[in-house]
C-alpha angles and dihedrals in degrees: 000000000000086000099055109024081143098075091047109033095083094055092049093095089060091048098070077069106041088044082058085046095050093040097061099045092053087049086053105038089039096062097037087063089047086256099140095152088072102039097059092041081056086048087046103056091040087064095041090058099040081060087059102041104049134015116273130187087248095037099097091051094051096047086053105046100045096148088063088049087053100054088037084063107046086045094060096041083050089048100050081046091070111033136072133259112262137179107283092221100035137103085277089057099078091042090052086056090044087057090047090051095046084051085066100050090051095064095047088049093047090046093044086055100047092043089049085051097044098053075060095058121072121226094238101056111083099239088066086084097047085047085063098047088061102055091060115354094056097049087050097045098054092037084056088044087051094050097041088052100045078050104051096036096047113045081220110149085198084067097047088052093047084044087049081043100052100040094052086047080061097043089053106046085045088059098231096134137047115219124125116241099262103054087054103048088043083061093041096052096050084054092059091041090052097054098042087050079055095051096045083051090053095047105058091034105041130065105240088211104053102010094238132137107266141219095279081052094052089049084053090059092045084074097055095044113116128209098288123054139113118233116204127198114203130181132183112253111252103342111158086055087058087047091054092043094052123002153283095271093053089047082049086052094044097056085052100046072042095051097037092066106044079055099064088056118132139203096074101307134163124202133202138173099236094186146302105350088338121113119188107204114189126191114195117212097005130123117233094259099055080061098049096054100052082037091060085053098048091050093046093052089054089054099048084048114105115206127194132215111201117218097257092202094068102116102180140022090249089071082030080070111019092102128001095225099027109108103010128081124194119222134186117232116204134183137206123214137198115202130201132180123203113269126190130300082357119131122204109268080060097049084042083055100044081060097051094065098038084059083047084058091048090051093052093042086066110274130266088073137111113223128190 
C-alpha cells in the first residue's frame, strides 16, 4: 500500500464510503455467524474514525490524550483475545461493553499512576527513564505477549486478525507508516469479512467434533466426482455399548482417535463424518482395489491402537501415582467397513448405498473386516 499509493490514491475519495459500506456489512454478517467480537471491533473502529473525521463532543479529548487511546487499544485487542463469542444482542452484550469500558478506565488509571511516580522522580536520577517505559512500553509489551500467545497456541483466525489489528494500532501510534486512516481500516475490514466468510465456510462444511468434512461437504463432492471412484462406508464396532459402559465423553474421545487416523489414509482419499459413528471415505478415480488395500491398513492401525480410560473418580496426584495400572483400563477399538466401486450408469447415492450394504456384511461376518 506504501509502494503504490499511486494505483489507489485516486480512488481514496470513494473509500470513506466503501469503508461505511464495509463496515456495516461486517457489523451485520458478523453478528448473524455468532461472531461479536467482530462486530463490536468493527463498531469500535467506526467510532474511533468518525472521532477523527468530524468533530464529536468527546474528539478533542481523544486527539489530545493519544497514549490513553493506545493502552485502551491494546487493552481491548488483548480482551477479545481471551473471552468467548457470544450473542451481540444477548444478555452477554451489555457485560462485553462493560469490559471495553473498564478497559478504559484501566489505562487512565495506569497513566494517572505513572505520571504520579514519575513527578517523584527527577529528571536527572536513572530510574526516571524506566519510569517512563512503564507507563507505556510495559502495558504494550505484555498485551502483545498475551496476543502472540492466544495466536500461536489456538489455529483461530478471530485471534490472528486481532494479532495483524493490534500490531497495525502500534505502528500507527508509533508513527512508522504513513497511511491515512481510511486506506488502513478498508484493508482492515475486508480482513475481518473475509474470516468471518472462512469461518462461516467451516461451520456448515466441517464436523466441530472431529474436525472433519461432513456429510454437506461430502454431497458437495458428489458434484465434482467423474465416471470412475470407490466410495467406502466405515462404522465403529459397538459403539453405543462402549457409550453406555463409559460415557458420553469417551465415546466423544473415541470418534476423534477414530477421525485422526482415517485422516492420515493415502492413496487419494477423502475422508467425511457422515453421522453419528458413522466415516464416509471416497477415493476419485480409484478402483476398488486400490481402496481395499489403504483401507486394510487404516483398520489395522485402529486395532493395534491401545486406548486408555482414565478412572474419573482420582482426585489428587498422590492416587495419579499411587500404581501404574491401578484406575485405568486399555481397550482396543475396531471398524468395519463396506467398499463399492462405480459401476455403470450408477450415480453416487447408489454407489453410497451399495456400500452400505457391503459395511452391513462386514458387520455380520463378525466386525473388524473390510467387505466389498
Amino acid at each position: 500500500m506504501i509502494h503504490f499509493q499511486a494505483f489507489w490514491q485516486p480512488w481514496q475519495h470513494i473509500m470513506v464510503n466503501v469503508l461505511y459500506a464495509l463496515i456495516g456489512i461486517t457489523i451485520i454478517f458478523a453478528a448473524q455467524f455468532s461472531r461479536s467480537r467482530f462486530s463490536l471491533l468493527a463498531a469500535l473502529w467506526l467510532v474511533f474514525y468518525l472521532s477523527l473525521e468530524y468533530t464529536l463532543p468527546w474528539s478533542a479529548w481523544l486527539k489530545s490524550h493519544k497514549d490513553w487511546m493506545l493502552l485502551t487499544g491494546v487493552g481491548v485487542f488483548a480482551l477479545f483475545s481471551v473471552i468467548k463469542d457470544r450473542g451481540l444482542l444477548s444478555v452477554h452484550g451489555p457485560g462485553r461493553l462493560l469490559f471495553i469500558a473498564m478497559c478504559g478506565l484501566v489505562a487512565h488509571l495506569w497513566l494517572w499512576a505513572s505520571d504520579l511516580i514519575l513527578g517523584q522522580v527527577p529528571k536527572t536520577d536513572p530510574a526516571y527513564d524506566y519510569v517512563q517505559l512503564l507507563s507505556l512500553e510495559v502495558p504494550v509489551v505484555l498485551a502483545s505477549m498475551v496476543l502472540l500467545w492466544q495466536s500461536l497456541v489456538k489455529a483461530n483466525l478471530l485471534l490472528s486478525a486481532l494479532l495483524v489489528s493490534f500490531i497495525i494500532w502500534c505502528v500507527q501510534y508509533y508513527q512508522l507508516i504513513a497511511l491515512p486512516w481510511e486506506v488502513i481500516l478498508t484493508v482492515l475490514v475486508c480482513h475481518y469479512l473475509l474470516v468471518v466468510v472462512i469461518d462461516s465456510y467451516f461451520l456448515a462444511y466441517r464436523d466441530e467434533l472431529t474436525t472433519l468434512p461432513s456429510r454437506r461437504a461430502l454431497n458437495q463432492l458428489a458434484l465434482s466426482l467423474g465416471r470412475k471412484y470407490t466410495v467406502a462406508m466405515l462404522d465403529i464396532d459397538h459403539f453405543k455399548k462402549f457409550n453406555d459402559t463409559y460415557g458420553h465423553d469417551i465415546g466423544d474421545q473415541v470418534l476423534k482417535l477414530v477421525a485422526s487416523k482415517l485422516s492420515k489414509v493415502r492413496g487419494g482419499g477423502k475422508v467425511y463424518r457422515y453421522g453419528g459413528e458413522e466415516f464416509t471415505v471416497v477415493f476419485p478415480g480409484k478402483s476398488a482395489a486400490h481402496a481395499v488395500a489403504e483401507l486394510e491398513i487404516l483398520r489395522q492401525s485402529i486395532a493395534d491402537y491401545k486406548m486408555v480410560i482414565r478412572d474419573p473418580n482420582r482426585q489428587t496426584k498422590q492416587a495419579r501415582n499411587g500404581s501404574k495400572n491401578k484406575g485405568m483400563k486399555t481397550v482396543s477399538i475396531t471398524i468395519s467397513i463396506g467398499v463399492a466401486m462405480r459401476g455403470s450408469k450408477q450415480n453416487f447415492d447408489r454407489v453410497l448405498k451399495l456400500a452400505d450394504e457391503a459395511l452391513y456384511r462386514a458387520k455380520k461376518n463378525g466386525r473388524n473386516n473390510v467387505s466389498q
